[in-house]
C-alpha positions in Angstrom: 139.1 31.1 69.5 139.4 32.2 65.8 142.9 30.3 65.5 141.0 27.3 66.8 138.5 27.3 64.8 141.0 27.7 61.5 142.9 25.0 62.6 140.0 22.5 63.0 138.7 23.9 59.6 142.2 23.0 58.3 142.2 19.5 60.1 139.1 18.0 57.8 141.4 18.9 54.7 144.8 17.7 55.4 145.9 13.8 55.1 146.8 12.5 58.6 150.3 12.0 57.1 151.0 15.8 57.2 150.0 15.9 60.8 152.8 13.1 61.5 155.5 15.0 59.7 154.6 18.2 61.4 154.2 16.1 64.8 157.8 14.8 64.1 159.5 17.7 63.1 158.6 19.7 66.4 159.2 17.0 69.1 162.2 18.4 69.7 163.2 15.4 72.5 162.0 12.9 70.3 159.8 11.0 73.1 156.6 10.8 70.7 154.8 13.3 72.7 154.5 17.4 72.1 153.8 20.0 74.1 152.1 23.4 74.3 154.6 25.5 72.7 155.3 22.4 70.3 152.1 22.0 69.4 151.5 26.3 68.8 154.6 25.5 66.3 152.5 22.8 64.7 149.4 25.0 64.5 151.4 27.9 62.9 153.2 25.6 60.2 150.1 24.1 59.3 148.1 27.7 59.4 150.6 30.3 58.7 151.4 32.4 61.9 148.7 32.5 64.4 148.9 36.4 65.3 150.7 37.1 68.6 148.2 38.6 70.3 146.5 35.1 70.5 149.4 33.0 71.3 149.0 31.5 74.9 153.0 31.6 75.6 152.6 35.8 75.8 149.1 36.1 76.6 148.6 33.3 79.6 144.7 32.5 77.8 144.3 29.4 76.9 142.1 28.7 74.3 139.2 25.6 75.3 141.2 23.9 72.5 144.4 23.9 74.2 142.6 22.7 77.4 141.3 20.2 76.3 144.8 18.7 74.6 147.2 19.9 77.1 144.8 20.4 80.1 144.4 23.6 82.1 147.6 24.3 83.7 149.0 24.0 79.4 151.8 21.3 80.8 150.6 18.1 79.4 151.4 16.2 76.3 150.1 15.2 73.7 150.8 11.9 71.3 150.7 11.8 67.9 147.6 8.7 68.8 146.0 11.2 71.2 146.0 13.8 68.3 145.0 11.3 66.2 141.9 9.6 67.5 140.8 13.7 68.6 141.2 14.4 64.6 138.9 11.4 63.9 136.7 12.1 66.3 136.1 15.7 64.9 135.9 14.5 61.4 133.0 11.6 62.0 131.4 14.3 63.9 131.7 17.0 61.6 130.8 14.7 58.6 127.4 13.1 60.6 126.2 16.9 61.1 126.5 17.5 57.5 124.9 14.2 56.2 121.9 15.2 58.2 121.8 18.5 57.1 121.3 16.6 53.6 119.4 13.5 55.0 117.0 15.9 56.4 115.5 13.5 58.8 116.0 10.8 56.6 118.4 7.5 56.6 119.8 8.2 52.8 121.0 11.1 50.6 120.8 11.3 47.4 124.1 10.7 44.9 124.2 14.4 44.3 124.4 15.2 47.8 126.8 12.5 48.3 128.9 13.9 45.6 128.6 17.6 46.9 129.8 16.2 50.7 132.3 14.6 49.3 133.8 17.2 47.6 133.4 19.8 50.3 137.0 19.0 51.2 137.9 18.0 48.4 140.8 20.0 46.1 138.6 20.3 43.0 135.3 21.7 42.4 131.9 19.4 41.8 132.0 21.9 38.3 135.4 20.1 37.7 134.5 16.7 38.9 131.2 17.1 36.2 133.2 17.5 33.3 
């Protein structure tokens, strides 16, 4: 789903630290784990408000996302590790695709393109990096 997709966009920008604090603020019986409508909490405080009309709680759809974290009944739980090692996951994967869109069947990139990768992510430009 579109919020999905925002909120893994958002994942390969934010330090894992923000993820603890927003993991912490909304386990509301502090036993390290969250649940679904924790976890929609998290998603909207780290992406503005996911619109209604695509919130599981009111529409019963479940996004392959949310399956996949809290399973397809929605009552599972989910640890800060589990999130975690999922985040990494996504990143290394994310991050290999784009070095071989660079490598372009090769083993090495050049600096540039190292550079540019970097700084995909990044919070300034490659302009403002150059000067």
């Amino acid at each position: 789903s579109y919020p999905d997709y925002r909120f893994l966009i958002s994942t390969l920008s934010k330090y894992k630290h923000h993820f603890e604090i927003a993991f912490s603020i909304y386990d509301r019986d502090c036993n390290g784990c969250i649940e679904l409508s924790e976890f929609i909490q998290v998603q909207n405080s780290m992406l503005g408000n996911v619109p209604e009309l695509l919130d599981p709680r009111t529409t019963g759809v479940r996004s392959s996302l949310l399956v996949h974290l809290f399973g397809s009944d929605g009552k599972g739980t989910l640890s800060f590790e589990e999130f975690s090692k999922f985040i990494d996951a996504f990143q290394k994967e994310v991050m290999l695709f784009e070095f071989n869109i660079y490598a372009k069947g090769n083993k090495t990139i050049s600096v540039d393109d190292f550079a540019s990768l970097i700084m995909r992510y990044g919070s300034l430009s490659l302009k403002e990096v150059q000067t």
